[in-house]
SERO-4910 file (N, C-alpha, C, O; in steps of 0.05 Angstrom, whole numbers):
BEGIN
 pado doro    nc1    nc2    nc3   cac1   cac2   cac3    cc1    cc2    cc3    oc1    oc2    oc3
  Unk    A     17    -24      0      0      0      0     17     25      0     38     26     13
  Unk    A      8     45    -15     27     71    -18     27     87      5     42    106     10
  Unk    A     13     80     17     14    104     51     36     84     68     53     96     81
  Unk    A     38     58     67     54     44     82     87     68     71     98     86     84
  Unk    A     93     55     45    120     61     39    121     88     42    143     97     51
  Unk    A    108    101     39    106    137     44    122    144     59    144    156     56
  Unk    A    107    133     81    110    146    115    139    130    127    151    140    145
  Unk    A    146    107    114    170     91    101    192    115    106    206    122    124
  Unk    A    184    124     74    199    143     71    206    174     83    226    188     81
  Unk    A    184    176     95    181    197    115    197    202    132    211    222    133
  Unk    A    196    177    153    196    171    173    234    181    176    243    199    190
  Unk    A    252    156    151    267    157    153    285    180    146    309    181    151
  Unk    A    275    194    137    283    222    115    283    247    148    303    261    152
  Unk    A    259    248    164    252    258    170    275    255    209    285    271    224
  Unk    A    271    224    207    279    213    240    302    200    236    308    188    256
  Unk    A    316    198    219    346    182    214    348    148    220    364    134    232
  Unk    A    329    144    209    326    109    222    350     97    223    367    100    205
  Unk    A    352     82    243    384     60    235    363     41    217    340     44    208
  Unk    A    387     14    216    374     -1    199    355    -27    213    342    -44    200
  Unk    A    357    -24    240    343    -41    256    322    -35    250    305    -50    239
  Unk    A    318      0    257    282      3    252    280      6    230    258     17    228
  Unk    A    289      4    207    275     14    182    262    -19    174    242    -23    160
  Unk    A    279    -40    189    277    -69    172    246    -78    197    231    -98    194
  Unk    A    243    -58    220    215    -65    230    190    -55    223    167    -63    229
  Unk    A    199    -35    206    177    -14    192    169    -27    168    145    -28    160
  Unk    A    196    -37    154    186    -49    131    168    -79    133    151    -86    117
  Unk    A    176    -92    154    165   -114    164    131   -110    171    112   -124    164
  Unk    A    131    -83    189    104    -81    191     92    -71    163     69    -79    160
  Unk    A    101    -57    142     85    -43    120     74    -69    101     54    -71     87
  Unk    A     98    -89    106     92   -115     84     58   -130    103     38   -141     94
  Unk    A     63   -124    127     44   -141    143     22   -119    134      8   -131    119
  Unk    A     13    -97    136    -11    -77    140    -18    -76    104    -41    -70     97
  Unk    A      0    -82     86     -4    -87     60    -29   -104     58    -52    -98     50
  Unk    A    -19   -132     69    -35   -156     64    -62   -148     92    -84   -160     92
  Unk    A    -59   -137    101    -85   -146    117   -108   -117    108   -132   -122    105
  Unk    A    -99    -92    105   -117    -77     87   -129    -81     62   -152    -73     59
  Unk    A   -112    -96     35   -110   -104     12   -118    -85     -2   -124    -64     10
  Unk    A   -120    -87    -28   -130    -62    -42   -160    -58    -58   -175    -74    -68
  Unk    A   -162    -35    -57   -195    -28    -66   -199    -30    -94   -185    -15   -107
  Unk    A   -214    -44   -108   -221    -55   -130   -249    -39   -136   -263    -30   -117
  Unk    A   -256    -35   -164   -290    -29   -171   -283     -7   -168   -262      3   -160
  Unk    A   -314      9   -178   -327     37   -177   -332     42   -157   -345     22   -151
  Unk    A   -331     61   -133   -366     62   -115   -380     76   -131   -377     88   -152
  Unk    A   -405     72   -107   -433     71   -124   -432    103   -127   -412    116   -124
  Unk    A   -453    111   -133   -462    143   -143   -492    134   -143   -503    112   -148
  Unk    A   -501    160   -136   -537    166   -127   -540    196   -145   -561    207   -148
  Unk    A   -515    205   -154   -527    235   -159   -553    242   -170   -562    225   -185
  Unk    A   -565    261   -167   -590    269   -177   -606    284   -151   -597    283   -128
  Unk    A   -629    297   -156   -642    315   -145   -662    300   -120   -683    288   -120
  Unk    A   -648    308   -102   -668    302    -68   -691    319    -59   -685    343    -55
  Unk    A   -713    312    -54   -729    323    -41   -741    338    -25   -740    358    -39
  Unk    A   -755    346     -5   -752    352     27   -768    327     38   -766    321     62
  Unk    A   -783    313     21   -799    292     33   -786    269     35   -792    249     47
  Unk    A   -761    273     19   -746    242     25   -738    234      3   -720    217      3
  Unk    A   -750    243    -23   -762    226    -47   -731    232    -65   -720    254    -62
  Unk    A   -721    213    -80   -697    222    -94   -677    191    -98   -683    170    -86
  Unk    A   -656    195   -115   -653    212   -126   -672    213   -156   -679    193   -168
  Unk    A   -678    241   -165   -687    242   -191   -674    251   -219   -653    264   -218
  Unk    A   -682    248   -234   -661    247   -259   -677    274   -276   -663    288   -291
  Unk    A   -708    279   -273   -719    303   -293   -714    323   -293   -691    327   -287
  Unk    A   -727    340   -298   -733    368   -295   -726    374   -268   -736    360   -250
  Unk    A   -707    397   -262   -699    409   -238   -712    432   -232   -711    451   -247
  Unk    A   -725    433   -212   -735    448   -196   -727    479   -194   -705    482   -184
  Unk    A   -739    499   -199   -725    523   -204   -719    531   -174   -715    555   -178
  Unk    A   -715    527   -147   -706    529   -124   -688    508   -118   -686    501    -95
  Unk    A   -674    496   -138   -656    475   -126   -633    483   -111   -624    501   -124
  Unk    A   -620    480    -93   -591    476    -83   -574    462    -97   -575    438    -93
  Unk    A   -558    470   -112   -532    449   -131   -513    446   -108   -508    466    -94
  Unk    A   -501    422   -102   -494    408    -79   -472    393    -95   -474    376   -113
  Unk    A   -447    403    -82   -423    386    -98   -409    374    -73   -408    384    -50
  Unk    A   -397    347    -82   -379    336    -75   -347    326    -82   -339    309    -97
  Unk    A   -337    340    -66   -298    334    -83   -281    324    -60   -284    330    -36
  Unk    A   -270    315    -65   -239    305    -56   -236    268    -54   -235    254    -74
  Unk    A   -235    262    -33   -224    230    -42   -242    220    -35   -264    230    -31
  Unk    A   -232    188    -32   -254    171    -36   -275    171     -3   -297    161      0
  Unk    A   -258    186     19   -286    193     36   -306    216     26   -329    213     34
  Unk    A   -303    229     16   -331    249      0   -336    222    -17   -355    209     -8
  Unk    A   -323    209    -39   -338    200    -59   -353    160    -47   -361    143    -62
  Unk    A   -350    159    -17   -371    145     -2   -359    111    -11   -373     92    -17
  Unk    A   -329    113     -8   -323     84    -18   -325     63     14   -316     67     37
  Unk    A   -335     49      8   -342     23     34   -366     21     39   -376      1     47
  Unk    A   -377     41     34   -415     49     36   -420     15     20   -406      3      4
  Unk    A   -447      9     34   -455    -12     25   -476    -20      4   -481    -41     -7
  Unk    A   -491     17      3   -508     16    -16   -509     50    -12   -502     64      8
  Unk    A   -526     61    -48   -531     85    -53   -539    103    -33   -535    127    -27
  Unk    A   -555     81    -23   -579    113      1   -552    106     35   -560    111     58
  Unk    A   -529     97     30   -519    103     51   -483    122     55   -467    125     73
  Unk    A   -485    133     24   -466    141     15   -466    176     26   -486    190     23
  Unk    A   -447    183     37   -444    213     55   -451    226     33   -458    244     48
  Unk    A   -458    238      2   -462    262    -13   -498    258     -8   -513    277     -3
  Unk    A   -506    226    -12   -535    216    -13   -547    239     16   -564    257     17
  Unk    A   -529    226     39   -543    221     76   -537    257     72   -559    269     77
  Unk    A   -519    275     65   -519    296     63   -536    315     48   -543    337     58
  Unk    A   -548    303     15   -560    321      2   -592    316     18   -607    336     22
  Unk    A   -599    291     25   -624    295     44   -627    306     61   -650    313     63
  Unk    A   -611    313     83   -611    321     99   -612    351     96   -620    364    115
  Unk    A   -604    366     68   -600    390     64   -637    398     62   -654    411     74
  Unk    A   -634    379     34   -660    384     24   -688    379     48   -710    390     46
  Unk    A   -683    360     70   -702    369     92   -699    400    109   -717    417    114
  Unk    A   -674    399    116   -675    426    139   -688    449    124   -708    462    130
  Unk    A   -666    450     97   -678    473     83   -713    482     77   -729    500     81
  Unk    A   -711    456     65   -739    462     57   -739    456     22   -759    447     12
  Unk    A   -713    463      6   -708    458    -20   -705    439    -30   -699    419    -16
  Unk    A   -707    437    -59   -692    403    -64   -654    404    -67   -644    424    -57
  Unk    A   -648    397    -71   -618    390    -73   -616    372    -90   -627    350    -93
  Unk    A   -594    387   -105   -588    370   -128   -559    363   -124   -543    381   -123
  Unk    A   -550    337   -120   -520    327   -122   -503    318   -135   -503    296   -147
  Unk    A   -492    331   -135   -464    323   -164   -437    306   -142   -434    311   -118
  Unk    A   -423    289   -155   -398    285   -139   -385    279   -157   -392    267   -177
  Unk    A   -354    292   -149   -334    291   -169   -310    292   -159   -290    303   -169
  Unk    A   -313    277   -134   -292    266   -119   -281    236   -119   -297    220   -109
  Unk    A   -259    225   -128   -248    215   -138   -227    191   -123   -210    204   -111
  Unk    A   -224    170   -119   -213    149   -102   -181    146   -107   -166    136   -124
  Unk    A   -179    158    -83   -146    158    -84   -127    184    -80   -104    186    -74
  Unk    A   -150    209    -90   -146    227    -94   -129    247    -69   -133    246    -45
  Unk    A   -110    265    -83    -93    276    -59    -97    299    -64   -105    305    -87
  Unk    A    -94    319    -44   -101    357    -47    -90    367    -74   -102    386    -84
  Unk    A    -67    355    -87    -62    361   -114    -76    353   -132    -76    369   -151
  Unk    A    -90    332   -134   -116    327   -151   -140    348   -155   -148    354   -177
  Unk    A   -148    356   -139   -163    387   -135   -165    397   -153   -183    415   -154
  Unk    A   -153    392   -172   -146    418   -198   -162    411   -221   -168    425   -241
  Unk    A   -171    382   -215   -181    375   -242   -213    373   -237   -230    379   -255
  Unk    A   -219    365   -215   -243    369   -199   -258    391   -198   -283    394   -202
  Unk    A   -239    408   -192   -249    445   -186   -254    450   -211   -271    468   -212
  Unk    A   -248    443   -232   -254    443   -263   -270    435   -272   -283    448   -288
  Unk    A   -278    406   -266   -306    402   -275   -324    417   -256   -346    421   -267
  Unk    A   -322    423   -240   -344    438   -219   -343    464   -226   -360    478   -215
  Unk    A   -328    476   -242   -331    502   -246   -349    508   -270   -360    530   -273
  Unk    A   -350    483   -288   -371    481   -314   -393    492   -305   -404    506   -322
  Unk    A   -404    491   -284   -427    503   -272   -429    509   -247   -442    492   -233
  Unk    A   -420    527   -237   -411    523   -210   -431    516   -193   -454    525   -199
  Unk    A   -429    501   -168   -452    494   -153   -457    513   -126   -438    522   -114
  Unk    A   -485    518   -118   -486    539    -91   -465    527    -73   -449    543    -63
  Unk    A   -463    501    -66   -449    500    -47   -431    473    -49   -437    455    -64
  Unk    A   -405    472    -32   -384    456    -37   -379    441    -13   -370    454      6
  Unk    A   -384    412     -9   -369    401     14   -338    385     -4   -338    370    -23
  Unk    A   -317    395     10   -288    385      8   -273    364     27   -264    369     49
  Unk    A   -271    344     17   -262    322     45   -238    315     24   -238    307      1
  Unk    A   -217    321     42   -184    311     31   -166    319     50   -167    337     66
  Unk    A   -144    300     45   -120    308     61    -97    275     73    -74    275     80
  Unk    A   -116    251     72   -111    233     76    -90    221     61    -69    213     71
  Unk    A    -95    220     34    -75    219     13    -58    231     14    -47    230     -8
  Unk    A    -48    243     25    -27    264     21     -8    252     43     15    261     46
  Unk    A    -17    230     60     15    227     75     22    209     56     46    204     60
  Unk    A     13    195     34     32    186     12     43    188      2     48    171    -15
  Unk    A     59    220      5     79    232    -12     93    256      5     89    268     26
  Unk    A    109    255    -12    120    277     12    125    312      2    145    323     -7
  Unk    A    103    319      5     91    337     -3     94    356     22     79    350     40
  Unk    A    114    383     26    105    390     50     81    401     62     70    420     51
  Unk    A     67    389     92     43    402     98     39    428     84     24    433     65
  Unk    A     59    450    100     47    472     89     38    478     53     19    489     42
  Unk    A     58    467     45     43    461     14     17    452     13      1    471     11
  Unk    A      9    432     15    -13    417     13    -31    432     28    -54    426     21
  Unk    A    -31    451     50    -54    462     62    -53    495     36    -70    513     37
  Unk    A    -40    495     26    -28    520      7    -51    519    -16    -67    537    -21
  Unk    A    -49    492    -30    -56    482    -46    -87    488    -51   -100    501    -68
  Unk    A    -94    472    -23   -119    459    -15   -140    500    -19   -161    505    -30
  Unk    A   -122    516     -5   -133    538      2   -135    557    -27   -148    578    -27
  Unk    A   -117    547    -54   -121    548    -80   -143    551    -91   -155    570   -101
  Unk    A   -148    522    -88   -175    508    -94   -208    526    -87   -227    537    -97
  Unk    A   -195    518    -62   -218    537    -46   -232    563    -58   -256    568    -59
  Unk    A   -210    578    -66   -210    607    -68   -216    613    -94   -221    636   -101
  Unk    A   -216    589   -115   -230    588   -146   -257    576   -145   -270    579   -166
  Unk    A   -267    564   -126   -296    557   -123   -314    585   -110   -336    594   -116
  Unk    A   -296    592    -94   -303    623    -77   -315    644    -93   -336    655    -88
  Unk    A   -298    649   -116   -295    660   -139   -321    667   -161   -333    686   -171
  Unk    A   -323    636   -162   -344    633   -180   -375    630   -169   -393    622   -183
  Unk    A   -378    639   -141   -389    638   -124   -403    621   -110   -426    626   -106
  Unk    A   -392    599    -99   -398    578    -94   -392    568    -65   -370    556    -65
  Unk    A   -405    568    -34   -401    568    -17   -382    545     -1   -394    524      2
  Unk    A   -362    546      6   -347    516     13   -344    509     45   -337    522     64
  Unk    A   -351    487     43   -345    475     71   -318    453     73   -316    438     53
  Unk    A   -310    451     82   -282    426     79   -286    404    111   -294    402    134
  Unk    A   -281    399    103   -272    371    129   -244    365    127   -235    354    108
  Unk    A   -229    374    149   -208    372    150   -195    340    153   -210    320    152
  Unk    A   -168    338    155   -153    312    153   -164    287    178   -170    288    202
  Unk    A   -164    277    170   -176    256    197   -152    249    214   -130    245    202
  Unk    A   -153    246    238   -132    222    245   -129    194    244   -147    177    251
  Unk    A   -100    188    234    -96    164    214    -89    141    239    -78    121    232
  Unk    A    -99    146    273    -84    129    286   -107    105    291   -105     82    301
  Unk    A   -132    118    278   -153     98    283   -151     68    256   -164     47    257
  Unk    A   -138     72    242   -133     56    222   -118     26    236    -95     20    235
  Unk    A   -132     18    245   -112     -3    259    -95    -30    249    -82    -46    263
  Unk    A    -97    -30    222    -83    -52    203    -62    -31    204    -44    -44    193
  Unk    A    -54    -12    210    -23      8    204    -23      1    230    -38     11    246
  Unk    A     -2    -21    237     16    -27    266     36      1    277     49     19    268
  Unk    A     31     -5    289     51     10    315     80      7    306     86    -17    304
  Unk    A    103     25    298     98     53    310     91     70    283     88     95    281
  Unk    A     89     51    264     80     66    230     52     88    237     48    108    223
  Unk    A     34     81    261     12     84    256     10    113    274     -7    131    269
  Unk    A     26    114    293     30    142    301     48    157    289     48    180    298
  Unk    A     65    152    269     75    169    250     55    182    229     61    204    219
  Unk    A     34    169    223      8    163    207     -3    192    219     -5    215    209
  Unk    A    -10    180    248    -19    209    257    -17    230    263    -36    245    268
  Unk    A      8    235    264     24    258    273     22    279    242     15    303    241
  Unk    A     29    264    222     29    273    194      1    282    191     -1    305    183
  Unk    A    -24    267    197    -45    277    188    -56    296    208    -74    310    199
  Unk    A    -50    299    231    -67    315    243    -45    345    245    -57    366    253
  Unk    A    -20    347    240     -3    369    236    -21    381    204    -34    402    203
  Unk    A    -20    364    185    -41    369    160    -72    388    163    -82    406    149
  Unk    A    -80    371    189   -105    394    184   -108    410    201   -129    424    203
  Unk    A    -83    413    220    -79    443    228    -77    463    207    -88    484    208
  Unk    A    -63    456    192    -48    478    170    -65    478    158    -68    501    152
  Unk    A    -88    462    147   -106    465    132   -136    486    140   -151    500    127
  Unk    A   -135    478    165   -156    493    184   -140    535    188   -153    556    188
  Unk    A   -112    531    189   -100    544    183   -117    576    172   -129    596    179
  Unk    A   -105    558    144   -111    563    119   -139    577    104   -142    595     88
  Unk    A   -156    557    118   -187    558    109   -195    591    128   -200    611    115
  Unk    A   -195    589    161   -192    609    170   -184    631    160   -204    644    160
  Unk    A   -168    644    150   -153    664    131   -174    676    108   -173    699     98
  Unk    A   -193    652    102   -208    657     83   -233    659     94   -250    670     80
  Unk    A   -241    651    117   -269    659    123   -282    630    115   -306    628    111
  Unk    A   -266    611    112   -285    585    102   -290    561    125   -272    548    137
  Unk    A   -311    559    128   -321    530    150   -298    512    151   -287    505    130
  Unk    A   -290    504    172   -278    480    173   -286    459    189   -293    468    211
  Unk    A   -287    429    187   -304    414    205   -277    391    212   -261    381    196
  Unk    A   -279    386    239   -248    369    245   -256    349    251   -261    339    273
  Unk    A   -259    337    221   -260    305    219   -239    293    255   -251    282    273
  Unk    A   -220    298    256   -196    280    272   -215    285    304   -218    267    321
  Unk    A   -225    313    307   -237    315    328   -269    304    342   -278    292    361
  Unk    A   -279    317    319   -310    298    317   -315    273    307   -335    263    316
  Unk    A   -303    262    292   -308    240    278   -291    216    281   -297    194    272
  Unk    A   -271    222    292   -245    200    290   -253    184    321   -257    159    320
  Unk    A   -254    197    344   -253    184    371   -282    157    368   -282    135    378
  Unk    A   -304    172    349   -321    149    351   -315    123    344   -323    103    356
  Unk    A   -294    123    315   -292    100    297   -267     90    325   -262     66    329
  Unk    A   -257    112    339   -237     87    352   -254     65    374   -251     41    379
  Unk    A   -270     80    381   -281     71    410   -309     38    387   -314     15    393
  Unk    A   -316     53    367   -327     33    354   -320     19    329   -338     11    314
  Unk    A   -289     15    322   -284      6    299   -299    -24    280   -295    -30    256
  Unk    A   -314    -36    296   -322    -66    287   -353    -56    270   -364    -67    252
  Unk    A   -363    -27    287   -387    -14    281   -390     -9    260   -407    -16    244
  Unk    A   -360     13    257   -365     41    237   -346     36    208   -344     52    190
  Unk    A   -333      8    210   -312      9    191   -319    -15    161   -330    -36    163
  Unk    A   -313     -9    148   -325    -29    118   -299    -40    126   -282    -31    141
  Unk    A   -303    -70    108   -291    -93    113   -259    -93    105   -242   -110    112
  Unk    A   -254    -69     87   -230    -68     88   -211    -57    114   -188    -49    112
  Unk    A   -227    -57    138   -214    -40    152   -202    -11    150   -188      1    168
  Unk    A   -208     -3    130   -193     26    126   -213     43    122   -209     65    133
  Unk    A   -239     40    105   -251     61     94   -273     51    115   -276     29    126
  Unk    A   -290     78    119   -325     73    138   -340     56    116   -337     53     92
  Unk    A   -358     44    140   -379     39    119   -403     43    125   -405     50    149
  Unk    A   -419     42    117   -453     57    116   -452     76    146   -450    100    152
  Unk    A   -453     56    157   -467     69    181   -437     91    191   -443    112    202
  Unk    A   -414     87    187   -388    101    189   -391    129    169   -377    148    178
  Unk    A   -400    132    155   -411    152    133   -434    168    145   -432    192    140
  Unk    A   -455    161    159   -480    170    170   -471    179    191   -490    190    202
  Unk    A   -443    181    207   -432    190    224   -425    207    219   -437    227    228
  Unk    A   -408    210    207   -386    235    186   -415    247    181   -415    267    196
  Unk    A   -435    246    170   -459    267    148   -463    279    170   -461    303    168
  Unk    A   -471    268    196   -496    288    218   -474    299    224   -484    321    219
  Unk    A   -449    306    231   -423    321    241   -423    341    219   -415    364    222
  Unk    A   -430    332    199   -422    360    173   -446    378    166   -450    402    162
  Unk    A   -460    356    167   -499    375    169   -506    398    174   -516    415    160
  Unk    A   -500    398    207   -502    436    214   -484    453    197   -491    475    189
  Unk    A   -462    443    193   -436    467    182   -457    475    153   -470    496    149
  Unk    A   -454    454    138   -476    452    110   -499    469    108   -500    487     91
  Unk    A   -516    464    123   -538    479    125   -530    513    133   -541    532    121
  Unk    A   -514    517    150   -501    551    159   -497    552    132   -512    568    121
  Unk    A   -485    542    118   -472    561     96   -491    548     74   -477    551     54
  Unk    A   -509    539     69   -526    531     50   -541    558     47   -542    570     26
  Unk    A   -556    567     75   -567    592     83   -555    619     75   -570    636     66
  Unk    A   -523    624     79   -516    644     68   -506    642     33   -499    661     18
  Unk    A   -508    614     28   -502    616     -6   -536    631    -16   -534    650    -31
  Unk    A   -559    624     -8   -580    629    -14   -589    654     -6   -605    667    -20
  Unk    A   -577    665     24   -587    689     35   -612    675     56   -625    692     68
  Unk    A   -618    652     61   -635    645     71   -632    648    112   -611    653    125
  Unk    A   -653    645    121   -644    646    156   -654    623    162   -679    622    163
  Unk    A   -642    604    167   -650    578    172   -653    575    204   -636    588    218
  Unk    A   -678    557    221   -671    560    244   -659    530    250   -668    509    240
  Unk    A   -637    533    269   -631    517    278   -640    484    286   -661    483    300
  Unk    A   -630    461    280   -640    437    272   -645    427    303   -655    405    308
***
């Protein structure tokens, strides 16, 4: 797996490994290889227009009060481990919009599996074809696979941001998760894991701040659950959520969503 050798390479670049520990690191990355394995297939996609009654997704005629509802960054926006359509975070999110609001919501996702904050560029491009009212951004995970420095990558990320901004399009992000709940990454790979990703969405939270843009801390709100319930919240590869791990992440991003759903629209939403 490319996050194993990454952080590999990190580690030793970064902490001067002798060769004792580099040959225990490598020993564990060959071991966390085989027991994560690798992600095969599409995930699913639901895009199309949600309701307030529930009803969706639909493929006709769009609603002249719709909410355009985008999804970008890796494969947690694009809902990989989910077990089916209606449990996929853009799905559990665009309903949830389209109930508080009152609108329908229309969902696009164009977030991509594997994808790292430098990917962004091609995403923010198709999303700019029409730009959408509003933007949820989940990325940062990918990025301890390279050695990319944080502050770059929160640089990057705040790029992105600021061309969706532009075209007037409201953004929310979810910052980097922490990588120590991943428990196929053995010890001590797996607190190097974390140290990298949660220094990541400081800088990224950073960043967003500077701009006036929501930030939601995946590592803070969302990470302590999957530790305390990993057998619950995690798809079978052990690495990615699944359904119900996704329906976790959505109600944590929900309120942020809806605040700024309200000011992409001008609307006063009362509190859920």
């Amino acid at each position: 797996m490319r996050v194993i050798r990454a952080l590999m390479l990190g580690a030793g670049s970064v902490g001067g490994l002798s060769g004792a520990a580099y040959g225990l690191l490598n020993g564990q990355s060959r071991r966390a290889r085989t027991i994560i394995g690798k992600s095969t297939g599409l995930p699913l996609n639901a895009d199309g227009v949600y309701l307030p009654d529930g009803t969706g997704p639909l493929h006709q005629h769009e609603p002249s009060d719709c909410v355009t509802f985008a999804m970008l960054g890796d494969s947690l926006a694009a809902g990989l481990g989910a077990e089916s359509e209606a449990r996929l975070p853009g799905v559990n999110l665009a309903k949830g919009l389209a109930e508080e609001t009152g609108h329908p919501v229309r969902l696009t996702t164009h977030a991509i599996i594997g994808s790292r904050t430098s990917d962004l560029d091609e995403q923010v491009d198709v999303a700019l074809i029409t730009p959408p009212d509003l933007a949820l951004i989940i990325v940062g995970g990918n990025d301890v696979t390279t050695r990319m420095r944080v502050g770059t990558s929160a640089a990057v990320l705040a790029k992105q941001v600021k061309r969706l901004m532009r075209a007037g399009t409201t953004v929310v992000v979810g910052t980097c998760p922490d990588l120590d709940i991943i428990r196929p990454i053995p010890q001590p790979l797996r607190t190097i894991a974390s140290r990298w990703g949660l220094a990541l969405a400081r800088a990224q939270r950073r960043e967003l701040d500077r701009l006036g843009v929501r930030s939601v801390s995946m590592a803070a709100l969302v990470s302590p659950e999957f530790r305390q319930r990993p057998d619950e919240l995690f798809s079978e590869d052990r690495f990615h959520p699944n359904g119900a791990g996704y329906e976790l992440a959505a109600a944590v991003l929900l309120g942020p969503l809806c605040d700024a759903a309200g000011l992409a629209r001008g609307w006063r939403l009362l509190p859920a």
